[in-house]
C-alpha positions, 0 to 999 in steps of 0.5 A: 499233032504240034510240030515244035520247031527244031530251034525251040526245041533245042533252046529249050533243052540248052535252057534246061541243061543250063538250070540243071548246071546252076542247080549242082552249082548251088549244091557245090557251094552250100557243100564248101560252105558248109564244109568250113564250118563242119554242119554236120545237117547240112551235110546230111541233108546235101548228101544221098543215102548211098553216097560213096565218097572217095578220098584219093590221097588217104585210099578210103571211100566212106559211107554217108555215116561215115563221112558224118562222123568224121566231122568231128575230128574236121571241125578242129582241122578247119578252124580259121581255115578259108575254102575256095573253089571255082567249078572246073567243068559241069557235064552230065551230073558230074561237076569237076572242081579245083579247091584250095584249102586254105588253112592257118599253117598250110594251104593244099589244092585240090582236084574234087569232083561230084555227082549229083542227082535230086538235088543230093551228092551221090558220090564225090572224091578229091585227090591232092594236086599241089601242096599249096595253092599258088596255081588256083 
């Protein structure tokens, strides 16, 4: 039998728990990024089948098809917008991040968050948190 020191074992999976943060941190970016410019195959492919997404503020939660053919309808909103975000907290598939929108005749700040597993969004919701972006 191999005996795997305890110190190696556990850098090994803070190593592990490390790369699965900066894995759902590349999906959340090409998430925003494809967001700004409505791709709508990027956002099918970055979504789960059964994703559930929430949107506090409007109480609806859609489908994946429905998240899709509401872009549409986005790809007018933002037009000459700007999207920025920073990860806010990352734990156990769940990341919580703080977006501001940025939008030609508005700004919004938003409190999002995540689920991710098989490098796919398995459900996320975002809810308002100011009406500007002065606190990002």
């Amino acid at each position: 039998m191999v005996r795997i020191p305890i110190a190696f074992a556990t850098a090994a999976l803070l190593c592990s728990a490390d790369f699965a943060r900066a894995d759902d941190s590349a999906i959340i970016d090409r998430w925003y990024s494809a967001l700004l410019v409505a791709d709508r195959s990027e956002l099918s492919d970055l979504l789960a089948d059964n994703v559930r997404i929430k949107l506090d503020d409007l109480g609806v939660v859609q489908s994946k098809q429905e998240f899709i053919a509401s872009i549409a309808e986005w790809q007018g909103a933002v037009a000459g917008a700007e999207i920025r975000h920073r990860i806010e907290k990352s734990e156990g598939g769940v990341t919580a991040v703080i977006a501001c929108y940025d939008f030609p005749s508005n700004d919004m700040l938003m409190q999002e968050t995540f689920a991710v597993a098989n490098d796919q969004i398995t459900a996320s919701s975002q809810a308002a948190i100011a009406e500007n972006c002065d606190g990002y």
